[in-house]
KOLNU-342081 format. One line per field, with one value per residue: z, x, y of N, C-alpha, C in turn. Coordinates in nm, 3 decimals, decimal comma, m for minus. Each point is the difference from the previous one (the first is absolute). Example, Ala and Ser with C-alpha at 12.3 -4.5 7.8 and 13.67 -1.06 7.14 Angstrom:
n_Z	[0,780	m0,072]
n_X	[1,319	m0,035]
n_Y	[m0,569	0,105]
ca_Z	[0,000	0,006]
ca_X	[m0,089	0,082]
ca_Y	[0,119	0,119]
c_Z	[0,000	0,073]
c_X	[0,090	m0,077]
c_Y	[0,120	0,109]
# end
This chain:
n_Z	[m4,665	m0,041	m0,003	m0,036	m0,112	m0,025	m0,044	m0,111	m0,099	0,014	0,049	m0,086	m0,028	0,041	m0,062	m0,040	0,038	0,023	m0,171	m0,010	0,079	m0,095	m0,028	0,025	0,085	m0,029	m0,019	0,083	m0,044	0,104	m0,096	m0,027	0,059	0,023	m0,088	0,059	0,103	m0,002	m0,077	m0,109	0,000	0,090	m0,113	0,151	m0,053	0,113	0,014	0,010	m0,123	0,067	m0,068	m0,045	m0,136	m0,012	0,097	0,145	m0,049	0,074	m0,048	m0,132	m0,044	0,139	m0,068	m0,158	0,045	m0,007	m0,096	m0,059	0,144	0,007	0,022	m0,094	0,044	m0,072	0,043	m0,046	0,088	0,101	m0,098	m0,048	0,118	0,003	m0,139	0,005	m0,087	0,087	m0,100	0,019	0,106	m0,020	m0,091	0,085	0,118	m0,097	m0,051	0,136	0,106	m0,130	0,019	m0,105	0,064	0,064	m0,039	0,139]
n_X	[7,976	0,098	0,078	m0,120	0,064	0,122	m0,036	m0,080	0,043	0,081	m0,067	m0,061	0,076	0,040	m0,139	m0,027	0,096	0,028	m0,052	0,066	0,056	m0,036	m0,027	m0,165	0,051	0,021	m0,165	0,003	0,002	0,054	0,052	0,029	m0,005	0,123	m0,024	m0,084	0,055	0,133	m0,073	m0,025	m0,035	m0,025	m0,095	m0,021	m0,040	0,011	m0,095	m0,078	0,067	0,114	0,026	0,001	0,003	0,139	m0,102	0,031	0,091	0,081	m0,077	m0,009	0,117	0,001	m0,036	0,030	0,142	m0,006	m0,017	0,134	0,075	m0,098	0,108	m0,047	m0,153	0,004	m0,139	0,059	0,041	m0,026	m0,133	0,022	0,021	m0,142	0,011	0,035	0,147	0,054	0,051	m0,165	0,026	0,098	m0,036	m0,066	0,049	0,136	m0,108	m0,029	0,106	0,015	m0,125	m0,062	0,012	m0,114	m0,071	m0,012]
n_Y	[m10,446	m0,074	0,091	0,044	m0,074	0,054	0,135	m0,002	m0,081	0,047	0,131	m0,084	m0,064	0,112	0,009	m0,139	m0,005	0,108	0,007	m0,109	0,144	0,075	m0,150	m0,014	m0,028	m0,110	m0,008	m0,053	m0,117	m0,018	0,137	m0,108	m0,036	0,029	m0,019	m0,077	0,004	m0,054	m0,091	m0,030	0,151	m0,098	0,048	m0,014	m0,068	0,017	0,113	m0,111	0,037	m0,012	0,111	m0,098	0,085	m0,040	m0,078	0,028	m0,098	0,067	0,093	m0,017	m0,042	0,101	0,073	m0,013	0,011	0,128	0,046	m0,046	0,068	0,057	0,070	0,013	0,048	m0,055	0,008	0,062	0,072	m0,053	0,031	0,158	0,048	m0,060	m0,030	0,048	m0,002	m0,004	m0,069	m0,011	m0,025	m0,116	m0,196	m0,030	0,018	m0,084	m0,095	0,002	m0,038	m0,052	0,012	0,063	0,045	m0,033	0,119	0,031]
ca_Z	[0,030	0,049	0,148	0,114	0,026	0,084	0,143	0,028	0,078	0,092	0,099	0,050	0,093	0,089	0,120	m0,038	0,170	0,030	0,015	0,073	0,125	0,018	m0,031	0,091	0,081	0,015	0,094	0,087	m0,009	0,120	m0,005	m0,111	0,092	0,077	m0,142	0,027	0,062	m0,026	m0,193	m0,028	m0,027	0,128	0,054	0,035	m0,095	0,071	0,129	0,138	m0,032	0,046	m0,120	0,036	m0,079	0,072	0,132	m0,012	m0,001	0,144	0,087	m0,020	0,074	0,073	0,011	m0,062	0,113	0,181	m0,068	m0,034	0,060	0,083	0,076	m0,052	m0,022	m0,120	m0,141	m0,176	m0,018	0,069	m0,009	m0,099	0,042	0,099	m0,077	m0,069	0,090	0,034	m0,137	m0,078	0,056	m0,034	m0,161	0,008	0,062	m0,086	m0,124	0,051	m0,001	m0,102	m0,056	0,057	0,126	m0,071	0,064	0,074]
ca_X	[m0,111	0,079	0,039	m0,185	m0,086	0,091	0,005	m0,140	0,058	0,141	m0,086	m0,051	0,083	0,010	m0,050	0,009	0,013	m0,105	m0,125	0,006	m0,027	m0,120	m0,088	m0,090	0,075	m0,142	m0,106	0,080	m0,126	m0,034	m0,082	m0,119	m0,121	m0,026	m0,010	m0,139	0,003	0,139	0,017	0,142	0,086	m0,018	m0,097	m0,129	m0,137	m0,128	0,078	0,050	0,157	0,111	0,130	0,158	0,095	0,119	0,066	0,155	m0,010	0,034	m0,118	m0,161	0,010	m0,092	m0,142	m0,081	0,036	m0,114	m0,150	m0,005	0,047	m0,119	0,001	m0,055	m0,086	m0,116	m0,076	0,004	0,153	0,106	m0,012	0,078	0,134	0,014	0,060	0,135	0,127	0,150	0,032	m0,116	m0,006	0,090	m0,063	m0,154	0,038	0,099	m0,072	m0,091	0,100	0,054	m0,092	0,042	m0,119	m0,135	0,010	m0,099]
ca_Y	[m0,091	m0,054	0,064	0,023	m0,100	m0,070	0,081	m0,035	m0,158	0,022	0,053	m0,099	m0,095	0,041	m0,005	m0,113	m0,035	0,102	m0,029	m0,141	m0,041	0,061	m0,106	m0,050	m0,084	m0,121	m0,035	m0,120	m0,075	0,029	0,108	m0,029	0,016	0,176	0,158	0,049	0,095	0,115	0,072	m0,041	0,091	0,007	0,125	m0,053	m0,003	0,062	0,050	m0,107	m0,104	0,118	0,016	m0,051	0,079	0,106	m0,058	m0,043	m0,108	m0,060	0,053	m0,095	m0,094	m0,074	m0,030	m0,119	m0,124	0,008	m0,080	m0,148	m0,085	0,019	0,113	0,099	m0,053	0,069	m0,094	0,016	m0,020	m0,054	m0,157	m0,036	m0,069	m0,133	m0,071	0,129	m0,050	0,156	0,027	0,017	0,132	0,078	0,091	0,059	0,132	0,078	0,042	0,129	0,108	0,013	0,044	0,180	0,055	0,089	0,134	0,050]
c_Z	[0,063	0,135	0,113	0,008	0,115	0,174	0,083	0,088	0,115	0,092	0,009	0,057	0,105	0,111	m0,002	0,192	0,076	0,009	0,041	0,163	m0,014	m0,013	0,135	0,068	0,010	0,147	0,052	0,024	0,155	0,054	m0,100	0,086	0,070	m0,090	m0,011	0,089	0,014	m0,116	m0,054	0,019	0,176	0,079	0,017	m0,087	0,100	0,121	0,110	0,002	0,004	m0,137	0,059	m0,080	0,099	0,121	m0,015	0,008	0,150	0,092	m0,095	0,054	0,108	0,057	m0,030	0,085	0,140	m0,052	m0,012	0,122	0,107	0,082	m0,025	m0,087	m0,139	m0,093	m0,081	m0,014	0,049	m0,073	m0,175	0,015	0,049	m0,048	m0,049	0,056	0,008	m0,159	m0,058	0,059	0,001	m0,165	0,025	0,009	m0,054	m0,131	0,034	m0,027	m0,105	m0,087	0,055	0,106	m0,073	0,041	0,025	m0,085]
c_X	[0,051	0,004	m0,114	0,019	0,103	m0,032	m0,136	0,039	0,056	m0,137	m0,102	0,059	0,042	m0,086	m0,105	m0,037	m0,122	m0,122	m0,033	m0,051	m0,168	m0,095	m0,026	0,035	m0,114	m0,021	0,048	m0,141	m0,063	m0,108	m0,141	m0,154	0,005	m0,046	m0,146	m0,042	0,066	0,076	0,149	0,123	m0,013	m0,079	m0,161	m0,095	m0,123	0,060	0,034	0,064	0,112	0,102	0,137	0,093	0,086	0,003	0,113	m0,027	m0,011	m0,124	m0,086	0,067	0,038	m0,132	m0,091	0,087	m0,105	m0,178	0,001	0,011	m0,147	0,048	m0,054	m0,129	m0,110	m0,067	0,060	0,217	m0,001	m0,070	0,099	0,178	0,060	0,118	0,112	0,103	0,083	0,001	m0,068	m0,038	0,141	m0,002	m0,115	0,083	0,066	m0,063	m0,088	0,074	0,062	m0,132	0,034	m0,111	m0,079	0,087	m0,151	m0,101]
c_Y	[m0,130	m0,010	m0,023	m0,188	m0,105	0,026	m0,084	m0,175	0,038	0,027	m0,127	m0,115	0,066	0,034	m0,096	m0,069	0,085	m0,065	m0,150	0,042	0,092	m0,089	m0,026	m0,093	m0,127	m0,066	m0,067	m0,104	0,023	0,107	0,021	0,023	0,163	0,054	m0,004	0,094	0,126	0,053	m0,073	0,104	0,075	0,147	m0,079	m0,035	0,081	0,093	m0,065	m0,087	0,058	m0,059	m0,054	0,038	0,040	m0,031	m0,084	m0,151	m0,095	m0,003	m0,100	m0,154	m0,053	0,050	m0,138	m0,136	0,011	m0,048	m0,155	m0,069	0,040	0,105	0,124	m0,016	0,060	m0,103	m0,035	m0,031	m0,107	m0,163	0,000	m0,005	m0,130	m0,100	0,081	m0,102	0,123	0,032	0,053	0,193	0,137	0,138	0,124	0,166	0,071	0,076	0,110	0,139	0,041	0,101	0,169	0,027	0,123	0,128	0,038	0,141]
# end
């Protein structure tokens, strides 16, 4: 009995790290405003909201840089990119990409 319980510690500290990286990676205040539309867990709240789960990071930001900077035109984005800094958009995209992508 002994023995299950040593084994038992030993197998938990061991994988101890592991589960540290399985924790929900946090909201980036920036994105605080996307998750009405794009969900905190980045799957559209509506079909006319595109899932940013699993895009690549390089691609949302520069997109949301082409919304903020007026090259790229949408009601709704480009007046919530207006204010973003490189940094703010940087957090935004990594936390996207870090989310698992829907399956179709």
């Amino acid at each position: 009995m002994r023995i299950l319980i040593r084994f038992a510690l030993i197998a938990s500290a061991c994988l101890a790290p592991y589960a540290a990286h399985a924790e929900e990676p946090e909201l980036p205040t920036a994105a605080k405003s996307c998750i009405t539309c794009h969900g905190r867990d980045g799957i559209g709240t509506s079909p006319g909201f595109p899932n940013l789960a699993g895009q690549k990071s390089i691609y949302m930001m520069e997109q949301l840089t082409l919304y903020r900077d007026g090259k790229r035109q949408s009601d709704v984005m480009s007046i919530a990119a207006a204010k973003l800094t490189d940094a703010a958009i940087r957090a935004i995209a990594e936390y996207y990409e870090a989310q698992p992508a829907c399956k179709p």
